[in-house]
VEXDOPA-823229 format. One line per 8 residues: their letters; for each residue x, y, z of C-alpha. Coordinates in steps of 0.05 Angstrom, whole numbers, plus 5000, padded with zeros to 4 digits. Example, Ala and Ser with C-alpha at 12.3 -4.5 7.8 and 13.67 -1.06 7.14 Angstrom:
// VEXDOPA-823229
AS = 5246:4910:5156 | 5273:4979:5143
***
This chain:
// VEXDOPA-823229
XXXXXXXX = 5000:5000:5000 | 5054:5051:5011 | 5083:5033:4960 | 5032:5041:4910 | 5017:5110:4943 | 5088:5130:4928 | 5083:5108:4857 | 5030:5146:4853
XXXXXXXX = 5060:5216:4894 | 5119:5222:4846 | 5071:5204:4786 | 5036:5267:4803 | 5099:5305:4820 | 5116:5289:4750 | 5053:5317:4720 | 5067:5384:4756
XXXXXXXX = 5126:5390:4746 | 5105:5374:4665 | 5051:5421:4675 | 5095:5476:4698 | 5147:5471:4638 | 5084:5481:4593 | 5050:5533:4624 | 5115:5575:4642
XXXXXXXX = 5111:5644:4610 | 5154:5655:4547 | 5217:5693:4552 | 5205:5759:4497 | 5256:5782:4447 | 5249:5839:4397 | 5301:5854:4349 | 5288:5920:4315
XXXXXXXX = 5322:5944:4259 | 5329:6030:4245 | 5300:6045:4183 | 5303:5978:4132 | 5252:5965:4080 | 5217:5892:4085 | 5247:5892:4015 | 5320:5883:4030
XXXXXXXX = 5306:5815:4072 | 5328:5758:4032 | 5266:5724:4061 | 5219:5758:4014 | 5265:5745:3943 | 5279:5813:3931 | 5340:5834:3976 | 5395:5855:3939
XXXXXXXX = 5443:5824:3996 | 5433:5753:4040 | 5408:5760:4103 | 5415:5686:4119 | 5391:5704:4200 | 5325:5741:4184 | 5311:5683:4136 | 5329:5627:4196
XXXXXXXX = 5270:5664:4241 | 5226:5665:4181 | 5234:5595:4153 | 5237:5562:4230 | 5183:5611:4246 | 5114:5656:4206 | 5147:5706:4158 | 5092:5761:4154
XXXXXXXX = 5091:5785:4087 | 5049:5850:4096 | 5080:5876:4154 | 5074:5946:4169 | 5100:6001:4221 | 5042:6047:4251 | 5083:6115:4219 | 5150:6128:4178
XXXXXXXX = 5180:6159:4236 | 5218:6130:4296 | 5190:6160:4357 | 5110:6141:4341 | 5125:6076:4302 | 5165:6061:4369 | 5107:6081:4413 | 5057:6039:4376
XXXXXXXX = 5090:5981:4374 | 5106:5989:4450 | 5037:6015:4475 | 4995:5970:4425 | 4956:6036:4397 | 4958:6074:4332 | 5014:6130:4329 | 4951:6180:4328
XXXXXXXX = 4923:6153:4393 | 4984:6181:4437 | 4976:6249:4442 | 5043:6284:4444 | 5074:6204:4426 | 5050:6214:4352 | 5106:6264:4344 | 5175:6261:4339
XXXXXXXX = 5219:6288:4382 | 5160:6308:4428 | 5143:6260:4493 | 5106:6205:4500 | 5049:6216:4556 | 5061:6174:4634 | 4997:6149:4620 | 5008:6096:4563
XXXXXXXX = 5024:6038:4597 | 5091:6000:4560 | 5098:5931:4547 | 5168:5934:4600 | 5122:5964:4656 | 5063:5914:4642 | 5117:5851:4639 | 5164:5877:4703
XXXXXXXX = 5094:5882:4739 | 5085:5803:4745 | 5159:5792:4747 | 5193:5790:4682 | 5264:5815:4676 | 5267:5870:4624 | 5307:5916:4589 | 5339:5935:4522
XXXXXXXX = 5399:5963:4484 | 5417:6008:4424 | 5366:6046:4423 | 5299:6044:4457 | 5240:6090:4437 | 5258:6165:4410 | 5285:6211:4401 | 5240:6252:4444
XXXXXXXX = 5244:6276:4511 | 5231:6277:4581 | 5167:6329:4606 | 5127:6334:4667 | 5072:6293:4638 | 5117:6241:4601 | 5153:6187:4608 | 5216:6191:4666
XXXXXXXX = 5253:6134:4637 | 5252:6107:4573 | 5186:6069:4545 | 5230:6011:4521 | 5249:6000:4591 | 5320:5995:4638 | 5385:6003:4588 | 5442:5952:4582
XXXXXXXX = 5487:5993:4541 | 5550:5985:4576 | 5588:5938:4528 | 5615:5975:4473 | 5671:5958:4418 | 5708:5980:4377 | 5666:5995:4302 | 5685:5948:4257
XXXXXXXX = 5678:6005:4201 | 5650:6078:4199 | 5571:6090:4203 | 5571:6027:4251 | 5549:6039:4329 | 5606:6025:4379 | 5546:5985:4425 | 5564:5911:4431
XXXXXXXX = 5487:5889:4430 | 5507:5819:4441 | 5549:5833:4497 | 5493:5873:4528 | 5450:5814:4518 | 5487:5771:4550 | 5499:5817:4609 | 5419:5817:4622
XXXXXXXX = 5425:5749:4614 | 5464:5736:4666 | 5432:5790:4713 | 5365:5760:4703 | 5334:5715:4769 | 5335:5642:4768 | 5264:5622:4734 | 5253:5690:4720
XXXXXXXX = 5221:5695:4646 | 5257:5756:4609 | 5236:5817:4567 | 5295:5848:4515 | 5294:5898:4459 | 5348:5894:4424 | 5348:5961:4381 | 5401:5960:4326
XXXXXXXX = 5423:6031:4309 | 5437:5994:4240 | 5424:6009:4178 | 5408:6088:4188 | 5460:6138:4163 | 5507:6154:4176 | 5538:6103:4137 | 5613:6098:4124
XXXXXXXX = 5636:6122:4056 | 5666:6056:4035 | 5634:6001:4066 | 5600:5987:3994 | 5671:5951:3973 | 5641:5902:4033 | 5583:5877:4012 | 5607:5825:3956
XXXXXXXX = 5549:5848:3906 | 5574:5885:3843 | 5540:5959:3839 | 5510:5951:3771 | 5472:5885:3804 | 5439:5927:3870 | 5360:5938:3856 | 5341:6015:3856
XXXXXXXX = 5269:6032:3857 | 5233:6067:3813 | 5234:6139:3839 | 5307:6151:3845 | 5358:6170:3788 | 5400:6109:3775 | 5476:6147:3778 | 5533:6124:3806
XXXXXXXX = 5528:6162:3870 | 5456:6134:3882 | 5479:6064:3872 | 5545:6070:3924 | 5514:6099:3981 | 5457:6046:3969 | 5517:5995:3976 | 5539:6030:4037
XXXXXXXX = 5471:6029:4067 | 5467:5956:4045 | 5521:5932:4086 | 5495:5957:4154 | 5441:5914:4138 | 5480:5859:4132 | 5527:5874:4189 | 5451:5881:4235
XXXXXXXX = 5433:5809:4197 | 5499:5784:4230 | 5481:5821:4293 | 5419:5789:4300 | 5460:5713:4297 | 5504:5732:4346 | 5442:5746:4391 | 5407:5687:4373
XXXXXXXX = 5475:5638:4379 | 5470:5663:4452 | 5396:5654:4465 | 5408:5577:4450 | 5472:5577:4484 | 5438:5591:4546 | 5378:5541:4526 | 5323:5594:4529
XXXXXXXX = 5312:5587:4447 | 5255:5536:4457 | 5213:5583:4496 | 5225:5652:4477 | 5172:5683:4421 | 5220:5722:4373 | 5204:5774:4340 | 5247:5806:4279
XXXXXXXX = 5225:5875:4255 | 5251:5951:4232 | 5214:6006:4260 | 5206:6047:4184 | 5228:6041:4111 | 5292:6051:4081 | 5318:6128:4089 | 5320:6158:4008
XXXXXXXX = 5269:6206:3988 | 5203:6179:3979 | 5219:6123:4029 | 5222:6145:4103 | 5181:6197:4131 | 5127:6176:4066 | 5078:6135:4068 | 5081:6091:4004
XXXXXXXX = 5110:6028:4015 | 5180:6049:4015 | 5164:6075:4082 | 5114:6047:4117 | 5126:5970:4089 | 5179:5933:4147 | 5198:5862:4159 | 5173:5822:4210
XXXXXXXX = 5181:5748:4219 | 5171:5714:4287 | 5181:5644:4323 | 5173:5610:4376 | 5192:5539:4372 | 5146:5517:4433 | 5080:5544:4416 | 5089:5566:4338
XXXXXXXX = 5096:5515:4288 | 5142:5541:4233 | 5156:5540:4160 | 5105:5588:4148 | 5084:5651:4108 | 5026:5685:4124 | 4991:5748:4086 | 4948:5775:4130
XXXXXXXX = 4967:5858:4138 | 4987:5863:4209 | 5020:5919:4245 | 5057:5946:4300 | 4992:5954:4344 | 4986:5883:4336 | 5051:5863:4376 | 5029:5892:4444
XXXXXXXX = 4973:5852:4446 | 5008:5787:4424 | 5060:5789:4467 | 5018:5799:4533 | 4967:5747:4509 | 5024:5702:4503 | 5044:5717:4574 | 4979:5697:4605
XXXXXXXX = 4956:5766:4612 | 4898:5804:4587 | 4899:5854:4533 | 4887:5921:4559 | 4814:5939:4534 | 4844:6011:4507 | 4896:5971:4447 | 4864:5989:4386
XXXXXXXX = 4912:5925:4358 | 4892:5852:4359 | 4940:5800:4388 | 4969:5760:4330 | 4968:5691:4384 | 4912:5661:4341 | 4959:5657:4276 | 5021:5639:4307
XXXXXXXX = 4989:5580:4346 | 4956:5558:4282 | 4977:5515:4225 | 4953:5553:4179 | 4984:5599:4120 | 4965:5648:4066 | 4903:5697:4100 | 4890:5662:4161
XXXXXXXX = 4837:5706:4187 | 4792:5734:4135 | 4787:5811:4173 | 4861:5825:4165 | 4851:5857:4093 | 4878:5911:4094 | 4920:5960:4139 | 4921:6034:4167
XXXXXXXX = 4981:6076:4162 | 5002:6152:4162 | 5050:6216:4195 | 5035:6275:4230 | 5107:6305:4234 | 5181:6280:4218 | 5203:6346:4232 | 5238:6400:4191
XXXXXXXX = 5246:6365:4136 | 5202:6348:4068 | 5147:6320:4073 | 5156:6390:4117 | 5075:6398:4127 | 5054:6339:4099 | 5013:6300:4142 | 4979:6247:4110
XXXXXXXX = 4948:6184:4115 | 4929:6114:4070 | 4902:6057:4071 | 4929:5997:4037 | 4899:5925:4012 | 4920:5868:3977 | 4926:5913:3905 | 4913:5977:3920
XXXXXXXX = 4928:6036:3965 | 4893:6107:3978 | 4929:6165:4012 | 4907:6233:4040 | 4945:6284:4043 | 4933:6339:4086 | 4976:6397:4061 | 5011:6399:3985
XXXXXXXX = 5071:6447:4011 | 5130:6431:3956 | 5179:6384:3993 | 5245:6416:3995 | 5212:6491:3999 | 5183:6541:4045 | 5124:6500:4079 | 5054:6540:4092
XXXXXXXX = 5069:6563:4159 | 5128:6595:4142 | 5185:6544:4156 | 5237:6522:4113 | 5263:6451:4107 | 5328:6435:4156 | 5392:6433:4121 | 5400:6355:4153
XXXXXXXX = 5353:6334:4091 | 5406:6381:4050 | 5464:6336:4071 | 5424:6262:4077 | 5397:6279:4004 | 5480:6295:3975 | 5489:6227:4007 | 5442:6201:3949
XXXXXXXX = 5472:6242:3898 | 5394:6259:3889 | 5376:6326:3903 | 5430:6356:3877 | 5425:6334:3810 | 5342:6337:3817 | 5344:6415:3831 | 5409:6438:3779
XXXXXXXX = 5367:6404:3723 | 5290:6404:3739 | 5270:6407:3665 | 5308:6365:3634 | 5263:6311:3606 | 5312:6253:3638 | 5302:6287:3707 | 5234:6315:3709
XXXXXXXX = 5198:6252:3731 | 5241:6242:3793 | 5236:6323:3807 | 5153:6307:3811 | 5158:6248:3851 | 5211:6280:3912 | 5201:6345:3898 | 5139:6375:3871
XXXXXXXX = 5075:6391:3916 | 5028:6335:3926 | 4952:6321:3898 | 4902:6318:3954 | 4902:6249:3937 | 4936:6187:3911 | 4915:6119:3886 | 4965:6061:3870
XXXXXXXX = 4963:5998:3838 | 5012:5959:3881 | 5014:5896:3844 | 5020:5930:3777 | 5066:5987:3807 | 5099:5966:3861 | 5144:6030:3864 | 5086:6068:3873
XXXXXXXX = 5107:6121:3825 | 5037:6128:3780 | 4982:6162:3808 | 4913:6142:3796 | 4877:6179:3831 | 4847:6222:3779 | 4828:6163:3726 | 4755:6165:3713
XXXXXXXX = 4763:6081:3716 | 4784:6080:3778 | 4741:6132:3820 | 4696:6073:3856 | 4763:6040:3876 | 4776:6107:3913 | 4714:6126:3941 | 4721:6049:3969
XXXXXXXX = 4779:6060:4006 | 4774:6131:4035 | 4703:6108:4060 | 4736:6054:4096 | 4796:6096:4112 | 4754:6149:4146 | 4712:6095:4185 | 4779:6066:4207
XXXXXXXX = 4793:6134:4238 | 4728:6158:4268 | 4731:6092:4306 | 4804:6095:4328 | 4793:6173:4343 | 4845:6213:4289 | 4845:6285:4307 | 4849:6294:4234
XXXXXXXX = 4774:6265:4224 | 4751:6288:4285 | 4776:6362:4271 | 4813:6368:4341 | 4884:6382:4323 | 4899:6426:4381 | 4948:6376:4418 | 4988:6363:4356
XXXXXXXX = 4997:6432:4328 | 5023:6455:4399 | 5067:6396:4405 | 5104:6401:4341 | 5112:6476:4361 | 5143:6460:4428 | 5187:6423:4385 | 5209:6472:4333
XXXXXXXX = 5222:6531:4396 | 5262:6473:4424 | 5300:6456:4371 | 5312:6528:4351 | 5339:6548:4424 | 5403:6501:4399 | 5378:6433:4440 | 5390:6375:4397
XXXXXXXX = 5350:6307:4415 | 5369:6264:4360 | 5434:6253:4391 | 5422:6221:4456 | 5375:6173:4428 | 5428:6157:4373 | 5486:6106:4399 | 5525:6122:4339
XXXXXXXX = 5531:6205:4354 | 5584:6224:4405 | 5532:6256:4449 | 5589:6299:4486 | 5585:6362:4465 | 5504:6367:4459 | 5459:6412:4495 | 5402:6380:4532
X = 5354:6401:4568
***
C-alpha cells in the first residue's frame, strides 16, 4: 500500500512539474532594425544582399509578408509598437521628438509588473524627451548599454548588442522569464563612405526603385547602406547563437522587425510602401509551428497585444491592435483570418524636413492603396506656415547624389519625373496599383476608371479613423499643432535630441535640456 501511494505521489509530481514547463511564460525578444525596407530581407526574394539570419526566424518561424510600422518615423512607430495603439492615439507620442504621455502603459512596465526581467539596448523609443507629463525613463524600459567595441567600420554603432544581451542574461533571476529589445542603430546613416567595397554584390547588380535616378552616387551609398544591413543580419545571429547557448531558444517568442522604411526620398518619413512596408518574421519553437508565410496585413499595434496574450495576461481593453496569438498557434498559412485585409498607416510630423507639412494618411489592401494628404507644401521649399526645410535633409539627400542633380536640372526631360515624385507639391490624393506598380510612382487617383476603387477606400479609411479617434477626422488638432511647436522653439533654442537617442553620435558636446 505505501508503495503504491508512492508510485502514485511522484507520478503526480511528474505531471506538475510537466505542467509547469508548459505553462511557464515565454521569455520575449524583439530585434528592431532602424529604418530597413521589408524589401531588403532575403526572406521575401527581393534583397539585393543575403540576410541568411532574418531568413532562419522566418523559415523556423511565420514570415509576415504584409507587415507594416504604425508611421515612417521613429519616435511614434516606436510608441505603437510598444503601447499596442495607433501613432495617432498618443497624444504628444504621435510626434517626433516630442514625449510620449506617463499614461500609456509599456509593454516593459506591464511585463516587470508580474515579474519578468526586462530591458533593452541600442536604442529604445525616441528621440523625444523627458516632460512633466511624460515618460521619466525610457518606454523601452532599463538600458544595458555598457558593452561597447570598437566599430568594425564607419557609420557602425560602437554598442556591443550581444554583449549587452548577454549581460541581462546573466543578471536576470533564476526562473525569472525575460523581456529584451534589442534596438540596432543599423542600417540608418550615417553610413561609412566605403563600406560598399564590403558587401560582395557588384553595383551595377543592386535593385534601385523606381523613383530615384540610377547614377553612380545613388547606387554606392545604396551599397553603403546595404552593408549595415548585413552587418545588423549578423548582429541578429550573434544574439540568437546566445539565446540557444543559454537554452532559452525553445521558449522565447522572437520577434524580427525595423521600425520604418529605408531612408531615400520617397521612402522614410512617406507613406508609400518604401516607408511604411517593414519586415517582421517571428518564432517561437514551443508554441508556433514554423515554416510558414502568412499574408494577412498586420501591424505594429498588433505586437502589444500578442506578446501579453502570450504571457497569460489580458489585453488592455484601450489597444486598438489585435493580438496575432491566434495565427502563430495555428497551422495555417496564406490569410489566416479573413478581417486582416487591409492596413492603416500615416505621419503627422518628421520634423523640419520634406514632407515639411505633409501629414497624410492611407490605407492599403491586397492591390491597392489610397492616401490623403493633408497639406501639398513643395517638399524641399518654404512649407505653409512659414518654415523652411532643415539643412539635415540638405546633407542626407547629397548622400544620394539625388537632390543635387534633381534641383540643377529640373527640366530636363531625363530628370523631370524624379523632380515630381521627391520634389513637387502633392495632389490631395493618391491611388496606386501595388501589384501593377509596386514602386508606387503612378498616380491614379484622377482616372475616371478608377474613382469607385477610391471612394472604396477613403470610405473605409475614414471609418477606420472615426473609430480609432484621428484628430484629423475628428477636427481636434489642438494637441498636435502645439506639440510640434514646442518642438520647433526647442530645437531652435540650439537643443538637439536626436543625439542622445542615437548610439552612433558622440553625444558629448550636445545641449540637453
Amino acid at each position: 500500500m505505501m508503495r503504491i501511494g508512492l508510485h502514485r505521489l511522484l507520478a503526480a509530481l511528474l505531471l506538475t512539474s510537466a505542467a509547469t514547463l508548459v505553462a511557464r511564460p515565454p521569455n520575449v525578444l524583439i530585434v528592431i532594425n532602424d529604418d530597413q525596407s521589408w524589401l531588403e530581407c532575403g526572406a521575401y526574394g527581393k534583397s539585393s544582399v543575403p540576410t541568411p539570419h532574418f531568413d532562419r526566424v522566418a523559415k523556423d518561424g511565420v514570415l509576415f509578408r504584409h507587415g507594416y510600422c504604425s508611421a515612417p518615423s521613429c519616435a511614434p512607430a516606436r510608441a505603437a509598437l510598444l503601447t499596442g495603439r495607433n501613432f495617432w492615439e498618443l497624444e504628444q507620442g504621435a510626434i517626433i521628438q516630442a514625449w510620449l504621455p506617463a499614461r500609456f502603459a509599456t509593454l516593459p512596465e506591464r511585463l516587470t509588473a508580474v515579474g519578468y526581467h526586462a530591458g533593452y539596448t541600442g536604442k529604445g523609443w525616441g528621440p523625444g524627451v523627458k516632460e512633466p507629463t511624460g515618460k521619466r525613463d525610457d518606454p523601452a524600459g532599463k538600458a544595458w548599454n555598457t558593452q561597447r567595441v570598437k566599430a568594425p567600420r564607419k557609420g557602425i554603432s560602437p554598442v556591443d548588442y550581444a554583449a549587452n544581451f548577454k549581460e541581462f542574461l546573466a543578471a536576470k533571476p533564476k526562473d525569472s522569464p525575460f523581456y529584451f529589445w534589442a534596438g540596432l542603430t543599423e542600417p540608418h546613416a550615417p553610413w561609412g563612405p566605403d563600406n560598399h567595397k564590403e558587401i560582395g554584390v557588384d553595383l551595377k547588380d543592386l535593385k534601385l526603385p523606381e523613383f530615384l535616378p540610377d547614377t553612380k552616387g545613388v547606387r554606392i551609398n545604396r551599397a553603403n547602406y546595404l552593408y549595415e544591413v548585413q552587418h545588423a543580419d549578423r548582429t541578429l545571429g550573434a544574439i540568437l547563437r546566445l539565446l540557444e547557448e543559454a537554452g532559452e531558444l525553445e521558449n522565447t517568442l522572437v520577434i524580427v522587425t525595423a521600425d520604418n522604411g529605408t531612408p531615400v526620398p520617397r521612402a522614410k518619413a512617406n507613406v508609400y510602401d518604401w516607408g511604411v512596408h517593414v519586415p517582421l518574421a517571428m518564432m517561437w519553437p514551443a508554441r508556433a509551428p514554423g515554416g510558414r508565410t502568412v499574408t494577412d496585413f498586420v501591424g505594429f499595434p498588433d505586437l502589444a497585444p500578442t506578446i501579453l496574450e502570450a504571457a497569460g495576461l489580458k489585453v488592455a481593453p484601450e489597444m486598438t491592435g489585435r493580438s496575432l496569438l491566434p495565427i502563430l498557434a495555428s497551422k495555417s498559412e496564406g490569410r489566416v483570418e479573413g478581417t486582416r485585409d487591409f492596413t492603416v498607416n500615416g505621419l503627422e510630423w518628421h520634423g523640419n524636413l520634406p514632407p515639411v507639412d505633409i501629414a497624410a494618411r492611407m490605407i492599403r489592401d491586397d492591390r491597392f492603396q489610397y492616401i490623403v494628404n493633408y497639406s501639398a507644401t513643395a517638399r524641399g521649399e518654404e512649407s505653409e506656415s512659414g518654415r523652411k526645410p532643415a539643412a539635415h535633409f540638405e546633407t542626407h539627400s547629397q548622400r544620394l547624389d539625388t537632390l543635387p542633380i534633381i534641383r540643377a536640372y529640373p527640366d530636363r526631360p531625363d530628370i523631370r519625373p524624379y523632380y515630381d515624385l521627391i520634389l513637387a507639391p502633392r495632389p490631395r490624393e493618391e491611388l496606386y496599383d501595388c501589384v501593377a506598380d509596386p514602386d508606387q510612382v503612378r498616380n491614379l487617383a484622377d482616372k475616371p476608371e478608377f474613382a469607385d476603387i477610391k471612394q472604396r477606400l477613403r470610405a473605409r479609411l475614414e471609418a477606420y479613423q472615426r473609430q480609432t479617434g484621428d484628430p484629423r477626422i475628428t477636427g481636434d488638432m489642438t494637441l498636435f499643432t502645439e506639440t510640434q511647436r514646442y518642438v520647433e522653439k526647442r530645437k531652435a533654442a540650439g537643443y538637439d535630441d536626436d543625439a542622445r537617442h542615437d548610439p552612433k553620435a558622440d553625444t558629448s558636446k550636445q545641449k540637453t535640456k
